[in-house]
C-alpha positions as CSV (number, residue, x, y, z in Angstrom):
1,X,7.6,29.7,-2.8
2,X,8.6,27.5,0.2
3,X,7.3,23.7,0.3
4,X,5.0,22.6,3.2
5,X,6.5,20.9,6.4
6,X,5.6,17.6,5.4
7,X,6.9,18.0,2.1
8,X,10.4,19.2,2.9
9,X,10.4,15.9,5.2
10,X,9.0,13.7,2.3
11,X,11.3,14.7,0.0
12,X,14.4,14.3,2.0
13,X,13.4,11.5,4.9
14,X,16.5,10.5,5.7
15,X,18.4,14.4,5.4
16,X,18.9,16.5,8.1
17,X,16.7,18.9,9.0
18,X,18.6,22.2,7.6
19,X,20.0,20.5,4.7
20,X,16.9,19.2,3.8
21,X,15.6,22.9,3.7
22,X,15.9,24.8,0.6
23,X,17.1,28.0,2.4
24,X,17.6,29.8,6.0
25,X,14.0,30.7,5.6
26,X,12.6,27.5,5.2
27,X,14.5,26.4,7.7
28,X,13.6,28.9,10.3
29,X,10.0,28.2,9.5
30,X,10.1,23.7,10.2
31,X,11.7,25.0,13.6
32,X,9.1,27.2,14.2
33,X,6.4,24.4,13.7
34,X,8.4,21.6,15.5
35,X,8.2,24.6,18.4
36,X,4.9,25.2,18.5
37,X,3.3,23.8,21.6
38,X,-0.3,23.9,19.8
39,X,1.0,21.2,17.8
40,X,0.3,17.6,18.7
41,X,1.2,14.3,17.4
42,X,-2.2,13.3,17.9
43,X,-3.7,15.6,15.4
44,X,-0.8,15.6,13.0
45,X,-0.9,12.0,12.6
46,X,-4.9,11.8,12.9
47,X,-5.4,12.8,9.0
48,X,-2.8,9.4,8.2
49,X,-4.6,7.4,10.8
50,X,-8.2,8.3,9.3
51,X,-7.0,7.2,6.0
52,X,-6.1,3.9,7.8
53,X,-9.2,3.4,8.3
54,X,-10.7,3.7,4.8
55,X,-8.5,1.0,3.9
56,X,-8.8,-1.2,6.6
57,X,-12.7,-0.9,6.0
58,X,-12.0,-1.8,2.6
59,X,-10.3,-5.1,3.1
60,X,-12.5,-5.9,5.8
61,X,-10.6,-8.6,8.2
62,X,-7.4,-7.7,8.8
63,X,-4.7,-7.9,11.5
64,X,-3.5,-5.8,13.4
65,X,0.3,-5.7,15.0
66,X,1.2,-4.4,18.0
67,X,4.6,-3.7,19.4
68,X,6.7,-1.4,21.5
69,X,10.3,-0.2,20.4
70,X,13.0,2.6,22.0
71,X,13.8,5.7,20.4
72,X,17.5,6.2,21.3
73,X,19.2,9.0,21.0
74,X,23.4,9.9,21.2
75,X,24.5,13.0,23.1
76,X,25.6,13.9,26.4
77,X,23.6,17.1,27.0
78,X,20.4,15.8,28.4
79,X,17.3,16.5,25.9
80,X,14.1,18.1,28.2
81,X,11.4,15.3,28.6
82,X,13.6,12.3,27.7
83,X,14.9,9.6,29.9
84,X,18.7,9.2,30.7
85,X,19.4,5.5,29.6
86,X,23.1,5.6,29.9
87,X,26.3,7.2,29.2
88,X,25.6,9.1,26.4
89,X,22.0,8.0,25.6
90,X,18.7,9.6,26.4
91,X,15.5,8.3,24.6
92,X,11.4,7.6,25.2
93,X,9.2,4.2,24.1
94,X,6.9,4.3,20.9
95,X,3.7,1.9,21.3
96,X,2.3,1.4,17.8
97,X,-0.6,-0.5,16.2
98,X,-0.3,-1.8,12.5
99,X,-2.5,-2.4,10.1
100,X,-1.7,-5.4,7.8
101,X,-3.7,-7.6,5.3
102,X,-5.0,-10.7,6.8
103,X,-5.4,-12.2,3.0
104,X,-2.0,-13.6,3.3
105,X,0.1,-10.7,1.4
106,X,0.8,-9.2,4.5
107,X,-0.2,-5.2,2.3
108,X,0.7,-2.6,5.0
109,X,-2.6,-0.4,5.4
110,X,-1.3,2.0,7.8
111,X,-1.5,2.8,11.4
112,X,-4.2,3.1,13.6
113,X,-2.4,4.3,17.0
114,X,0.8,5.8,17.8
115,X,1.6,6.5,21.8
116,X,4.9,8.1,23.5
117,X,6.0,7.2,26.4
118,X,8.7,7.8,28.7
119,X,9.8,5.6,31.3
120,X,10.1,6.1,35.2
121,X,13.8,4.5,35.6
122,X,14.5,3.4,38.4
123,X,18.3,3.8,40.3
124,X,20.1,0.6,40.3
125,X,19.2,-1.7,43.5
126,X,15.6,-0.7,43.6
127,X,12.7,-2.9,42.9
128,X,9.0,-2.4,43.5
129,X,6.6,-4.5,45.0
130,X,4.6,-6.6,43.4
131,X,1.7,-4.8,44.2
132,X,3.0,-1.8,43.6
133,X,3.8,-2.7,39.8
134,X,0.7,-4.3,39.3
135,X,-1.5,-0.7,40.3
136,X,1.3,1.4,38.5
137,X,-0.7,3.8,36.4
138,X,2.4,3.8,34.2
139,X,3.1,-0.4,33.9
140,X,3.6,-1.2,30.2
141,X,1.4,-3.8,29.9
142,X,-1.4,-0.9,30.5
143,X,0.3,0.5,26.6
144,X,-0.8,-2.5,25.2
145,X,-4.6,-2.6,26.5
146,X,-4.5,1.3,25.7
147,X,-3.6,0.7,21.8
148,X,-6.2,-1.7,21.6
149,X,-9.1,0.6,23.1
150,X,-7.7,2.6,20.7
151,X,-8.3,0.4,17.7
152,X,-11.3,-0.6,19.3
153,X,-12.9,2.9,19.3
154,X,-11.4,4.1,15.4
155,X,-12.3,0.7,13.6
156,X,-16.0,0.0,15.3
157,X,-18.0,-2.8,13.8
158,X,-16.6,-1.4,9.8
159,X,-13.6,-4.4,9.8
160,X,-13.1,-7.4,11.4
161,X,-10.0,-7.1,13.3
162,X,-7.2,-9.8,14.6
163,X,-5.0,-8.6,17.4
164,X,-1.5,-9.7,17.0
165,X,1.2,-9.3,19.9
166,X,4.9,-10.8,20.7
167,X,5.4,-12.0,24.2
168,X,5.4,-8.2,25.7
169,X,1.5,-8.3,25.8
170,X,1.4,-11.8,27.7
171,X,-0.7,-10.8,30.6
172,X,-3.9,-12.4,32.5
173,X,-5.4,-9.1,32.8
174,X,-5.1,-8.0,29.2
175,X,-6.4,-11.4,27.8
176,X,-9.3,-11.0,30.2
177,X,-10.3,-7.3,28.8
178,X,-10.0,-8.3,25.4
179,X,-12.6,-11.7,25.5
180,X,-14.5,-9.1,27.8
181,X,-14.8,-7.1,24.8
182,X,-14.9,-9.7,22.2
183,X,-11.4,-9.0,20.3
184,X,-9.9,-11.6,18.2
185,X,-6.3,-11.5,19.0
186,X,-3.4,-14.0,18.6
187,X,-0.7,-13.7,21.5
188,X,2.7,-15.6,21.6
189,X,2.9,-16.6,25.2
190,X,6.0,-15.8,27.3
191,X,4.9,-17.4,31.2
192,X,4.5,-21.3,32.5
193,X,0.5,-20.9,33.4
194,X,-2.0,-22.9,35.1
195,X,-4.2,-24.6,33.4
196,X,-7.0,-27.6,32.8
197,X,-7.5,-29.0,29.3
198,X,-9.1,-32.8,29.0
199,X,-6.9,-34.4,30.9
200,X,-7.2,-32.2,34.2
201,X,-5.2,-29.8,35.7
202,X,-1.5,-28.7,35.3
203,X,1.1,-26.4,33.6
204,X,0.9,-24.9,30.1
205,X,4.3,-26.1,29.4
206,X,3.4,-29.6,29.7
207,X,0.4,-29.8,27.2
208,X,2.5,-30.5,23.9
209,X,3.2,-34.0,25.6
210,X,-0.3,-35.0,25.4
211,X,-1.5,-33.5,22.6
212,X,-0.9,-35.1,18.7
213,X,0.9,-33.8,16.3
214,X,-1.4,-31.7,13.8
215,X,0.3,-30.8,10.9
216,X,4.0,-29.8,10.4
217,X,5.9,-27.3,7.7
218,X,8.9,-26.1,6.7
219,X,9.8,-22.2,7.6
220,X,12.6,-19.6,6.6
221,X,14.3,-18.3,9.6
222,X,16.1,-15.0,9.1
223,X,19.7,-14.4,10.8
224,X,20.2,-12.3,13.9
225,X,23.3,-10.6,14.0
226,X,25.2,-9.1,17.3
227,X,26.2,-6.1,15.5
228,X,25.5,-2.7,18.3
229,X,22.4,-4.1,19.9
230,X,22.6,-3.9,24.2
231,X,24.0,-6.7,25.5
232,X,20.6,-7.2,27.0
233,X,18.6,-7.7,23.9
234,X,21.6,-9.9,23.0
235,X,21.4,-12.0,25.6
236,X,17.5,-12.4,25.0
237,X,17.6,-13.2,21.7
238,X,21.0,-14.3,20.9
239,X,22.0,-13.7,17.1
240,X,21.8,-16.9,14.7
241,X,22.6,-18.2,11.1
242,X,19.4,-17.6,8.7
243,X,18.0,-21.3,8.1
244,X,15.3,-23.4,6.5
245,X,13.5,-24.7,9.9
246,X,10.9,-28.0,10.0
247,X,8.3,-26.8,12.6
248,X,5.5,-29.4,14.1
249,X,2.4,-27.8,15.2
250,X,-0.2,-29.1,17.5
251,X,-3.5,-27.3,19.2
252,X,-6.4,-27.5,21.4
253,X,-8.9,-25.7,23.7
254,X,-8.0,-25.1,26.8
255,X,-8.6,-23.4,30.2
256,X,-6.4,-20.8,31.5
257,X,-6.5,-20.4,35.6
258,X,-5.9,-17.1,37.2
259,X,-3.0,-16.1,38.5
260,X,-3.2,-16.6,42.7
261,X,-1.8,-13.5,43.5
262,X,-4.5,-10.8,45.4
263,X,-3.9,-8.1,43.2
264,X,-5.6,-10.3,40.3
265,X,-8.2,-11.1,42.8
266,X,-10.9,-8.8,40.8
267,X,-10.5,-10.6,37.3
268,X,-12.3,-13.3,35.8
269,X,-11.4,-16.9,37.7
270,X,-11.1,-18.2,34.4
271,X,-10.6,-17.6,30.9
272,X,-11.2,-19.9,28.0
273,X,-9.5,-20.0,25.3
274,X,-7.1,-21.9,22.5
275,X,-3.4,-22.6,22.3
276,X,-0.9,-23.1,19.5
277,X,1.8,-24.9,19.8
278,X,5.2,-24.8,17.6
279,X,7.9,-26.5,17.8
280,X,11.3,-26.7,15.7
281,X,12.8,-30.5,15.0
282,X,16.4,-31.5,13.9
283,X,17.6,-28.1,14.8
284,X,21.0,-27.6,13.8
285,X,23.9,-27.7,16.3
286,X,24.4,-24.7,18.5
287,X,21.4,-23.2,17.4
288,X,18.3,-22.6,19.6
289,X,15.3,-24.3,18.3
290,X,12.0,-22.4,17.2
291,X,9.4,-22.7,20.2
292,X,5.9,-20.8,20.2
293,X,3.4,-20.5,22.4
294,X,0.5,-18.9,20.7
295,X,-2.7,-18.2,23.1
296,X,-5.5,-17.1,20.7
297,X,-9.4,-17.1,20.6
298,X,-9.4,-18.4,16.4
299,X,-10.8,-22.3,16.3
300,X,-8.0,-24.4,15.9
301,X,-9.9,-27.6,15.1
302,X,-8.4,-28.4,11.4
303,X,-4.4,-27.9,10.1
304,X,-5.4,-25.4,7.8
305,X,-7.2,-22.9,10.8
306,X,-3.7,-23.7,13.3
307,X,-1.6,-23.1,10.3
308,X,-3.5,-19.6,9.3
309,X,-3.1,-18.6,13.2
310,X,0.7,-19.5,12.3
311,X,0.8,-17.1,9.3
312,X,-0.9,-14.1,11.1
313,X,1.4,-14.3,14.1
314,X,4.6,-14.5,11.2
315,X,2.8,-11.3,9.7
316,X,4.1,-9.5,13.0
317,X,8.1,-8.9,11.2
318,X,6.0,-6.4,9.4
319,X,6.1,-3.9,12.6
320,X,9.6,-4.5,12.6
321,X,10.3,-3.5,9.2
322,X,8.1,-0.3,9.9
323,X,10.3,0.8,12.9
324,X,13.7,0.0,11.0
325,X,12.1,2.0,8.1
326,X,11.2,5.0,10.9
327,X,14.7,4.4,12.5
328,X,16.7,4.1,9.1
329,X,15.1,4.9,6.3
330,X,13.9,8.3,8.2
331,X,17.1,8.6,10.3
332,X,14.9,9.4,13.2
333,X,17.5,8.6,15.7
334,X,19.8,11.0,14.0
335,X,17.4,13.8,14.9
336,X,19.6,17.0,16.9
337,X,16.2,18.5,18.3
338,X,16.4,19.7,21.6
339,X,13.6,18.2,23.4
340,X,10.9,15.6,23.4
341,X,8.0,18.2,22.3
342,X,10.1,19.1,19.2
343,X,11.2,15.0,18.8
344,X,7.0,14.1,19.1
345,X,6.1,16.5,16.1
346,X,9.0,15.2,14.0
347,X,7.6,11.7,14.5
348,X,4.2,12.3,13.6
349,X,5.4,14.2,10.4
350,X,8.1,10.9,9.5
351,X,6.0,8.1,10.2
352,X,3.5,8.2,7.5
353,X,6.3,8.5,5.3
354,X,8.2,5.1,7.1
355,X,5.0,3.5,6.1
356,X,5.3,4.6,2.3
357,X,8.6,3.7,2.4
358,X,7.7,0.1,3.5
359,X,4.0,-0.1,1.2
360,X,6.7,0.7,-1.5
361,X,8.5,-2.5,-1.2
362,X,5.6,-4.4,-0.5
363,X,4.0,-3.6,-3.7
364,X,7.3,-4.4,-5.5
365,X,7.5,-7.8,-4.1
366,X,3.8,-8.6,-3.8
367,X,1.8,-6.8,-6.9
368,X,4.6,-6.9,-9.8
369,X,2.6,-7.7,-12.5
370,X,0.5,-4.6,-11.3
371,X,0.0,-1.7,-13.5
372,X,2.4,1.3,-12.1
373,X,-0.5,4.1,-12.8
374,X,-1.9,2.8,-10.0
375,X,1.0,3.9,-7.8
376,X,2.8,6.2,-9.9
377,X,1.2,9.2,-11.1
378,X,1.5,10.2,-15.2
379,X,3.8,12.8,-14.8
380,X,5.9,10.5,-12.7
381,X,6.3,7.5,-15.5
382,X,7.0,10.2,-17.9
383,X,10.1,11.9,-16.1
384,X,11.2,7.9,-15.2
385,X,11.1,7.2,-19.0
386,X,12.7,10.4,-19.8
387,X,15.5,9.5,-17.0
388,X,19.0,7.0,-18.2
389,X,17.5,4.5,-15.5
390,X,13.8,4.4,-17.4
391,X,14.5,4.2,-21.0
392,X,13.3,1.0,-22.0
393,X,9.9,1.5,-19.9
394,X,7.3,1.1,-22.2
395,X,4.3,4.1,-21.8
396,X,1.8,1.8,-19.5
397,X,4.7,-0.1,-17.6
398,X,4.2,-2.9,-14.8
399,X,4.5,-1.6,-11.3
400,X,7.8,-4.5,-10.8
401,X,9.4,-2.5,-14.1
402,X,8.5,0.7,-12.3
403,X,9.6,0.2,-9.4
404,X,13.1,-1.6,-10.5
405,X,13.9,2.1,-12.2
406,X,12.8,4.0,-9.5
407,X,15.3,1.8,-6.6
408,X,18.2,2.4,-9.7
409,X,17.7,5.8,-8.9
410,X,18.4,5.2,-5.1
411,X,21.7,3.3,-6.5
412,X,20.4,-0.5,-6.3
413,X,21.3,-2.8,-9.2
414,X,19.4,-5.6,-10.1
415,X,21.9,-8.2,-10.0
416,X,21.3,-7.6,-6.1
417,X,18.2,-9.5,-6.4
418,X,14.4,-7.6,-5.4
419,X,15.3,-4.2,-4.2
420,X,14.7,-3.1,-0.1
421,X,12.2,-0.1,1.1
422,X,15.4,2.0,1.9
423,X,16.9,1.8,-1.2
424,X,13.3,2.6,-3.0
425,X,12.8,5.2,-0.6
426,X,15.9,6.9,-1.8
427,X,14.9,6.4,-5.5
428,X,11.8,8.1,-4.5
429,X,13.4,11.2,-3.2
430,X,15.2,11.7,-6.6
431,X,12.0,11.1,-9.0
432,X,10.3,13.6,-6.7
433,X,13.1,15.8,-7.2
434,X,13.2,15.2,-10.6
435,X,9.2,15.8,-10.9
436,X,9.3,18.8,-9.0
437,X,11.7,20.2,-11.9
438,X,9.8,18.7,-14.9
439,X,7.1,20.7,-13.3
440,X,9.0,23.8,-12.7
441,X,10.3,23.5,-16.4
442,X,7.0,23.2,-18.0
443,X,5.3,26.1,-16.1
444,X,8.1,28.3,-17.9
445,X,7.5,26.9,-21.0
446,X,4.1,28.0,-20.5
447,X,5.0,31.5,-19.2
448,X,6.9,31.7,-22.3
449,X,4.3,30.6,-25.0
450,X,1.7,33.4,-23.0
């Protein structure tokens, strides 16, 4: 009997396709459904998104992170549907919106809206007109305000959501159709802007100056490294040592003036709203210092409201961590399918499994003292008790014990400090693998008692 689809790809994320298969049947058949053309991503990753919901309604307020990333993909025979990006490279954008916890612990919930996209690219020496990018059907910022509809539409009045976007989403027009609509959102700013505050007109940029210092804390920066990134995304954000940073923080209402251009001439004059500002001091030499801008409609009247803005705009690394877990832990980009139909379909099937891989290492880190039936099911404990890595579990183990055998299944040793979600992800495989021949083993036993 041949497993499901989705199970073959649970079971073996990161495996190629055929060698994840168990035969030349089963591997004719996950062609045949990443063929199909009455297959969508939509409804394969509607029954993951649904369940999103439920437990974003449960929570009740909770963020959600938005954020665009490339799918890149190594070959020189150009895939159908993709965009040529270079010598050797061919790829299409991903616009996702994640659900997190807005408690503070950061709990992945799932996601809420998934979009493709493939780029127009334009030969080298060409540029657009202003206007002309503004009214393009296909401008990015137009992802954005179409992920939040999105959310909009799926979550209703059930949860109170916080939008929460990096300096791709800073645009007059989207900040004018989400306080038409009412959203919460939290934006780090990327432009100078015009603006009034108390003190009359001027420039965004010049508002820490007369503004007091609110509060101030210390924060953990993590390194960048060069390693293969474009030289691009280098140069934008350059790597760095990991350090302990002191940032000041300061706030206030403000009014943000439209942009003078005609093609904004149908949008609100104005838009009020609140700014955050952070700022890193005694930065180390040779290092650039930690600036934000964060444009918001939360009040920002006390430390403790700026400094909970702070920690919800932090909270977007999580999106991150779910496209490295996609990218890596799923070996997406490793993916020899022919075509950007097939590629869609494979996506929808591995990224509800990117986003077990990373509520895996969440709960390690943030639940420990959890019990592991919550997570784990029975038969599950008992083959990790059974196994060399689970023998001194104990029959109703803590999910941080659990979980510890499970990643020394994937190969991580705990002198390594708390393990990763690839390395968890791995020891997941196995125990499934294990489980699914526990099973097998005591349905013969069975067979042979009848």
């Amino acid at each position: 009997e041949h497993l499901p689809v989705e199970a073959v790809l649970e079971q073996h994320p990161d495996t190629p396709l055929p060698e994840a298969c168990a035969d030349d049947a089963e591997v004719e058949a996950l062609y045949r459904f990443l063929r199909n053309r009455r297959v969508s991503l939509d409804a394969l990753i509607e029954p993951h998104v649904a369940a999103s919901h439920r437990r974003c309604a449960a929570v009740g307020e909770m963020l959600v992170i938005h954020d665009t990333t490339d799918m890149v993909f190594a070959g020189q025979t150009a895939r159908a549907g993709l965009a040529t990006l270079g010598k050797g490279r061919h790829g299409f954008w991903v616009h996702a919106a994640l659900a997190v916890s807005a408690d503070g612990l950061r709990a992945p919930l799932g996601l809420l809206s998934l979009v493709p996209f493939v780029r127009k690219m334009q030969a080298p020496g060409t540029h657009k007109d202003e206007r002309a990018r503004f009214e393009d059907p296909e401008k990015e910022s137009r992802h954005w305000r179409d992920g939040i509809a999105a959310v909009r539409t799926r979550v209703g009045d059930s949860t109170r959501a916080i939008h929460v976007m990096d300096r791709g989403a800073d645009s007059y027009e989207l900040f004018a159709a989400l306080i038409t609509h009412g959203d919460r959102f939290v934006v780090r700013l990327n432009h100078d802007r015009r603006v009034v505050t108390h003190t009359g007109p001027g420039a965004l940029q010049e508002v820490p100056s007369q503004t007091s210092v609110l509060c101030e804390r210390d924060v953990i920066v993590a390194p960048r490294h060069a390693g293969n990134r474009p030289q691009q995304a280098r140069k934008k954000h350059p790597p760095r040592e990991g350090r302990v940073a002191t940032l000041q923080f300061a706030a206030c209402r403000l009014t943000v003036q439209r942009p003078q251009r005609p093609q904004y001439a149908h949008l609100p004059d104005t838009l009020d709203v609140h700014v955050v500002y952070a700022w890193e001091v005694a930065v180390p030499p040779g290092e650039e210092p930690v600036e934000w801008r964060l444009i918001t409609t939360e009040p920002v009247d006390t430390a403790d409201q700026v400094l909970r803005i702070v920690d919800w705009y932090r909270a977007r690394w999580v999106i991150e961590e779910f496209f490295k877990a996609l990218k890596t832990g799923c070996a997406y980009e490793t993916r020899q399918l022919e075509s950007l139909q097939t590629l869609l379909i494979a996506l929808a099937l591995l990224a509800p499994i990117a986003w077990q891989l990373l509520l895996l290492r969440h709960l390690a880190r943030a639940a420990p003292d959890a019990t592991a039936a919550g997570v784990l099911s029975p038969r599950q404990l008992q083959v990790l008790r059974a196994s060399p890595v689970g023998k001194a579990l104990t029959r109703t183990p803590i999910l941080r014990d659990a979980l510890f055998a499970v990643a020394r299944l994937g190969g991580h040793l705990r002198q390594n400090g708390d393990p990763g979600w690839l390395v968890l992800g791995r020891g997941l495989q196995k125990l499934l693998l294990l489980e699914a021949g526990w099973a097998a083993a005591e349905a013969a036993r069975k067979c042979d008692q009848s």
